[in-house]
N, C-alpha and C positions, 0 to 999 in steps of 0.2 A: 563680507565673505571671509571665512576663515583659511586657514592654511588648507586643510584639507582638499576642502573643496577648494580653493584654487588648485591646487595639484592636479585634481577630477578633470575642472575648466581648462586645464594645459593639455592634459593626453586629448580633450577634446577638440582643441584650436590644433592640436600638431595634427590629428586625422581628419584635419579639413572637413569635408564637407559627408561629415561620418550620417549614417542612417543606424535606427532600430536596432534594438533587443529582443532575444525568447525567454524559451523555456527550457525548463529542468525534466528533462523526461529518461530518467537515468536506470538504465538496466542496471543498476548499483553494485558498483566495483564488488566483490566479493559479501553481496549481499545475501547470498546462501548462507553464510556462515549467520548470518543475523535470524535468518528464518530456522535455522537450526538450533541454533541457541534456545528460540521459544518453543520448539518442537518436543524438545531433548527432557524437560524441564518435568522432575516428576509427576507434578500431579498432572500434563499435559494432558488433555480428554476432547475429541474432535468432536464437534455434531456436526456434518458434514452433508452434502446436498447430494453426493452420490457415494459411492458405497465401496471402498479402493483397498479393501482388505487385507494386509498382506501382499502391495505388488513387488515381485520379485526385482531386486536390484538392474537385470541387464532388462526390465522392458519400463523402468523409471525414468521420465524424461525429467533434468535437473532443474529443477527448481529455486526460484529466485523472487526476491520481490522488488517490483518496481516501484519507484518512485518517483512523482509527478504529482506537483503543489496542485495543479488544474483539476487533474481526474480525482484527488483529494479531498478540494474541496466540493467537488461535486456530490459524491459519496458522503460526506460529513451534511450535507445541507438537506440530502434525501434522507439519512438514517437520522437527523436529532429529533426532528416532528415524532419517531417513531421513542427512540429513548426516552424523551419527554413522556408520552404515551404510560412509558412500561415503571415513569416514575425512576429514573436512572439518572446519574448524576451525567450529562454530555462530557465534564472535561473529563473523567474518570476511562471513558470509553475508547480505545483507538481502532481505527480501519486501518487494514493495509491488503495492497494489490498483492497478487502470485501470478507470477510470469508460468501461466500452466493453462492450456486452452482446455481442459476439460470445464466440463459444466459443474464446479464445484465452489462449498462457502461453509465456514464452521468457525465457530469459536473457541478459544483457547486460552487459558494463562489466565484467567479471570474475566478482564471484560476488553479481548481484542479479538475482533470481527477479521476476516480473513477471505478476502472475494477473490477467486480466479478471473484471469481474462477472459477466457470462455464463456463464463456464466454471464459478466459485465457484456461482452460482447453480442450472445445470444437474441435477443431483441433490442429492437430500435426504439422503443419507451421505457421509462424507467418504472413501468408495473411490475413486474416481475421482480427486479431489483428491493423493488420496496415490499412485494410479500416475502423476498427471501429472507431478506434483512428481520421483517417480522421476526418469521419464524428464530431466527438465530438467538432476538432480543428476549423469546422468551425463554430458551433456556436459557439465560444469565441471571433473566429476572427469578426464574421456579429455583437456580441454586444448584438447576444441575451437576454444574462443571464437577463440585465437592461432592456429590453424591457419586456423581460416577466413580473416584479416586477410590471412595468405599468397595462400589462392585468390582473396581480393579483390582483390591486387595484380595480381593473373594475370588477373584479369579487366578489367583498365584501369578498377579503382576504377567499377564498373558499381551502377549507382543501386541498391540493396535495403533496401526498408519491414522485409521479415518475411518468415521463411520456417517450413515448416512440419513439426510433428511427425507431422502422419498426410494431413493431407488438404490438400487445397488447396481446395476449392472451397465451396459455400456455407457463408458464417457462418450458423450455424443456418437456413440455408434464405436469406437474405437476396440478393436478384437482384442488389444493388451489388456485392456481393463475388463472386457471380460473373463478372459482369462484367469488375469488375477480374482475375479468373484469366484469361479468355479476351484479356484485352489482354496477360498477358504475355509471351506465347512469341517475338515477333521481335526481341526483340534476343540478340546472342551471346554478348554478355560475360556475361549475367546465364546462360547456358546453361553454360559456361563455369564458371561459380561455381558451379550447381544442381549438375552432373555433379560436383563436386570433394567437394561434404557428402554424397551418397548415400550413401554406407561408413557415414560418420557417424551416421546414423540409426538405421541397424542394432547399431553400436554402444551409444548409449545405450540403445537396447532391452535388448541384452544385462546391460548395469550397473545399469537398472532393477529385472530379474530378482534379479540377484545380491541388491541389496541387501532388497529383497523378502521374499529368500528368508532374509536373515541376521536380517528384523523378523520373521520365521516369519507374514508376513502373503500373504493373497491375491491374486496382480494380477488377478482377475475385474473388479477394475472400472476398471483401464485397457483392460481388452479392448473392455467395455461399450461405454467412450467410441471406440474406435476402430473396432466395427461402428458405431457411430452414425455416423460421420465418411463411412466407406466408404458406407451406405444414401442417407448426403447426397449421395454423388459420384456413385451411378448415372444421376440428372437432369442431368449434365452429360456423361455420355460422347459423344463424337463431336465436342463441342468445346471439347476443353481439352488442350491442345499438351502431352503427359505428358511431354517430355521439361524442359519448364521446372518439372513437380511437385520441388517437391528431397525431399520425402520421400510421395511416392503412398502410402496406405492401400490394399494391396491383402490378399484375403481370404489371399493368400501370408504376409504380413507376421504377419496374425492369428493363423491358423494353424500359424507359426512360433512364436509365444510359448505357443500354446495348449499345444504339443509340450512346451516346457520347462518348463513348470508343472502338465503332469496328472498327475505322483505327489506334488506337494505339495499335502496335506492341511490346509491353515490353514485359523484361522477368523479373522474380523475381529474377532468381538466383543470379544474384548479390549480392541484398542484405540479400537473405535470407541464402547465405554460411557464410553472417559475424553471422549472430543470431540463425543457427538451432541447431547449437552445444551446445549455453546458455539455446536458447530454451526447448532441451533435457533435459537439466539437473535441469531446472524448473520445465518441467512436472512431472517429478521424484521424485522430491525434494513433493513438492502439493500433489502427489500419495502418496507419504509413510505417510507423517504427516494427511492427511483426508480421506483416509482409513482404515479399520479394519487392525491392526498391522499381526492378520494371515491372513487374506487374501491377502496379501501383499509377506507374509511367502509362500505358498502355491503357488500365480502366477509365484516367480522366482527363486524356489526350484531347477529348474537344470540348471538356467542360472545362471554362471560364470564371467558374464563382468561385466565393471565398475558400470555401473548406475544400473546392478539389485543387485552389491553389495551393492552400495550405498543406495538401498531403503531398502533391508535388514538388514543392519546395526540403520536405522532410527527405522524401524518396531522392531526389537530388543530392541533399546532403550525404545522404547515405551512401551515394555512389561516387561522390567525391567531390562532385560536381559545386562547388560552393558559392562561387558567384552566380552561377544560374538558380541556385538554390535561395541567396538573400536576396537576389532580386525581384523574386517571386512574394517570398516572404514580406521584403520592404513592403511591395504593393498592397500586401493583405492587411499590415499594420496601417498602412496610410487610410485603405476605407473604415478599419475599424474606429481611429481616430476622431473621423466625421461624426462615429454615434458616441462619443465619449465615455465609454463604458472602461471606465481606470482598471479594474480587476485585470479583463479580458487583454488591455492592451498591454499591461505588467506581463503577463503571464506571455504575450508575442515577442515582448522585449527579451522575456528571460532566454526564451528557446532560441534568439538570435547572438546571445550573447553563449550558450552551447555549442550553435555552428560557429563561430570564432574561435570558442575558446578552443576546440577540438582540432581546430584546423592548422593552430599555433598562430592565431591573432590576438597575444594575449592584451596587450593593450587598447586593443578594440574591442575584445570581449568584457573589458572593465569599463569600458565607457555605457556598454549595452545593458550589463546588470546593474550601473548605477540607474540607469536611467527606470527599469525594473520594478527598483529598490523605492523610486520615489512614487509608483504606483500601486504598489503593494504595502502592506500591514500586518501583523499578526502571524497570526500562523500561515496565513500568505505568501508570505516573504521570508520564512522559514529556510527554502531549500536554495532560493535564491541569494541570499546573505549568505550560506554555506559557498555556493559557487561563485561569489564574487572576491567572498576570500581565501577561498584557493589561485583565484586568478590572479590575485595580488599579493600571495607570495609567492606565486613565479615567476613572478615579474625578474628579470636579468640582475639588475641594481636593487640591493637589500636597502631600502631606504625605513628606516626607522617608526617615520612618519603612519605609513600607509601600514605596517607591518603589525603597526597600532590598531589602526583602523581595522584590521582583518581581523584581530583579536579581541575587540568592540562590538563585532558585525555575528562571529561566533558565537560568544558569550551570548547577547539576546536572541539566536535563534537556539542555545539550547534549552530554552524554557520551554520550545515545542519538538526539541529533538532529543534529548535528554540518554535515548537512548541509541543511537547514532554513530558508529565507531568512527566513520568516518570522518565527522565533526571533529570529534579526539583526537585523533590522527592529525589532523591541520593544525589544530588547536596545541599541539605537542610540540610540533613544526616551527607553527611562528612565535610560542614562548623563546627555542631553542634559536632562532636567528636573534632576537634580543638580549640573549647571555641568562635568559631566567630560569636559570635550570632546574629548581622546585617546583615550580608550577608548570614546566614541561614534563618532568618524571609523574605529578599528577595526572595529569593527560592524558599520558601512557599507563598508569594505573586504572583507567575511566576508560579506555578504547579496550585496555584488555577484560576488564570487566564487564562492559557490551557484548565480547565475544565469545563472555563464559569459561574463560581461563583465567582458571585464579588463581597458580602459581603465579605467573607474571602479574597479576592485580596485586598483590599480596608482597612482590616481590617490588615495583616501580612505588607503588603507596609507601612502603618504608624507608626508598632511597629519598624522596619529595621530603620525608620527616625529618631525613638526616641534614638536606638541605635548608628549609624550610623557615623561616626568620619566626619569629615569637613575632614578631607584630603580625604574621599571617595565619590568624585564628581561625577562618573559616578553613580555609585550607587545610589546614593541619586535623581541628574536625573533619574535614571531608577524607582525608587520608586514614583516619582513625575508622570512620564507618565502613571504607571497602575493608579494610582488613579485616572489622568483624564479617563484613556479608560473606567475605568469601571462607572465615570460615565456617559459617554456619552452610554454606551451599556445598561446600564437603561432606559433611555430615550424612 
């Protein structure tokens, strides 16, 4: 046993007879600003699943994107079957959550997928999920994104939030978003732009099918979601300017796909035994953290099983309650244990060592993400290496050792967090408890460049040079490249 890990084995022996770890399910600190950044970004172009036109700032609810390795990988395991499909390269591809209960999903920035909780949450299989995803894969594959940047230009660069895959009008019934449809039909440019992607719509329909048909899977449940969309549009006919819809859900469209797909015989079950079980415990996970923590308490007061333990224990946490909270928790990790499923159990561990750390049990929350750490892999263990070494630099006592360790643990999860500010941020942190002040003003060059300010990129990258030892090559290269990025993202 090394130093390290003995250190590990001491926080363990001092909290005696210590239990379990969670997870990372992190409404992320100032993670607007991350979703902003890719928003902001010129040639930005939404294909979006509902139609949000122009919504006025006082009826925008803030948006943010969450973060959670579980609903992650979940999401990653249902969309690669489909990338593979559309001939896309998986690691090139990234998913991420939006903390936004409309029923919406679009692509952006090249090839990142973009799923609201609403849309995720809307059914309880992941059919729907998987024709959305379709749909999205093929405008990435048809090349979309750059053709639209074209019609943007033709449009005299005309203001566009999102546009949509089937419908435009109420987010699940929501009257702001109607609203905002019925404000957007007077201007022209945006018409202009609407009239340029109509084709396009039809096309990723079409490369949705295809790839569908190559998963020998059913598109029944993009159909589903897009009679939903259409049943939602009937309460707005008569005032909603169709010609700014860039993709109207008409019973034409449905019935169009219905055509192409009533001699394929697929079942879902295949694939949806490998994901309903993740599935579950997704929806779960979404329910307990964006729900009222009692009303959460109240729905599954006399169920007993895993998952309404597990949202009880979440809901717990969230009202403060913490030991009623891990003790709930403990027990759900202990049955899970029994079926030895390493993933699932990691990812208990990780959420347990969140209600610690949160609670200011920092030395218990490091014993629960090691424990985590040793269940998890890859991009897995991604978001949980980020929180174990934040827990362990704040730890009271700067010990050298661990401070190591935490800059060990960063460094390998940013090979799947890359772009991350908050990784940087820590990472800036504990070069600077070490005395390394080049490779913390990097850090701080890389966090600012995540957030899309590149003064300060521009500004920490040449103090890192100033410091910066000639044996530190790569470094110094890396300091050299933000300063060109940022200035070419000037430009």
């Amino acid at each position: 046993m090394n130093r390290l890990d003995q250190k590990i084995a001491f926080l363990k022996a001092a909290l005696g007879s210590f239990v379990l770890n969670g997870m990372n399910f992190n409404l992320m600190m100032n993670q607007e600003n991350i979703i902003k950044h890719h928003m902001l970004k010129k040639s930005l172009i939404f294909f979006t699943l509902i139609f949000l036109l122009l919504v006025p700032q006082n009826l925008r609810a803030e948006t943010g994107l969450i973060r959670d390795a579980e609903a992650e990988k979940f999401l990653r395991e249902l969309a690669t079957p489909i990338f593979k499909a559309a001939n896309l390269d998986v690691q090139n591809i990234r998913i991420y959550i939006v903390n936004d209960n409309s029923l919406n999903a679009f692509v952006s920035g090249g090839q990142n997928v973009f799923l609201n909780t609403g849309l995720i949450r809307k059914y309880a299989t992941p059919d729907s999920l998987i024709g959305v995803i379709a749909h999205e894969t093929g405008h990435i594959a048809a090349g979309h994104l750059a053709r639209s940047s074209e019609a943007m230009e033709k449009a005299n660069n005309a203001m566009l939030l999102s546009y949509l895959l089937g419908i435009g009008a109420a987010v699940a019934g929501s009257p702001a978003a109607g609203q905002a449809i019925i404000m957007g039909g007077s201007n022209t440019a945006e018409r202009l732009f609407m009239k340029y992607t109509r084709g396009q719509e039809e096309v990723a329909d079409q490369h949705a099918i295809a790839y569908l048909g190559k998963m020998s899977y059913p598109a029944s449940g993009l159909i589903t979601l897009l009679e939903f969309f259409e049943t939602e549009m009937i309460g707005y006919k008569g005032q909603i300017d169709e010609y700014t819809l860039s993709h109207p859900v008409s019973k034409k469209r449905i019935e169009l796909i219905k055509e192409r797909t009533k001699n394929r015989n697929y079942s879902d079950k295949k694939i949806n035994s490998k994901l309903q079980a993740q599935m579950n415990v997704v929806l779960a996970k979404l329910e307990a953290f964006m729900e009222s923590p009692d009303e959460i308490l109240r729905k599954y007061q006399n169920q007993n099983n895993e998952l309404a333990n597990y949202e009880k224990s979440i809901a717990l946490f969230r009202k403060g309650e913490i030991e009623k909270g891990l003790s709930l928790l403990n027990g759900v990790i202990a049955k899970k244990t029994l079926l030895k499923n390493k993933s699932e159990i990691g990812f208990l561990y990780e959420i347990k060592g969140q209600f610690l750390f949160e609670s200011g049990n920092i030395e218990s929350s490091i014993v629960a993400y090691d424990e985590a750490l040793k269940l998890l892999d890859g991009q897995d263990a991604s978001q949980a290496k980020i929180a174990f070494s934040s827990a362990l630099l704040s730890l009271s006592k700067n010990d050298k050792d661990l401070v190591e360790l935490a800059i060990k643990k960063l460094q390998e999860a940013r090979i799947y967090e890359y772009d991350n500010p908050f990784l940087f941020k820590k990472l800036a942190n504990a070069y600077d408890k070490i005395g390394d002040n080049g490779k913390s003003f990097l850090a701080l060059a890389e966090f600012n460049f995540c957030l899309g300010d590149k003064e300060k990129t521009t500004k920490y990258a040449k103090k890192a040079k100033e410091i910066l030892t000639k044996d530190s090559k790569e470094e110094l290269l890396r300091a050299d490249d933000l300063i060109e990025l940022a200035k070419k993202d000037k430009k």
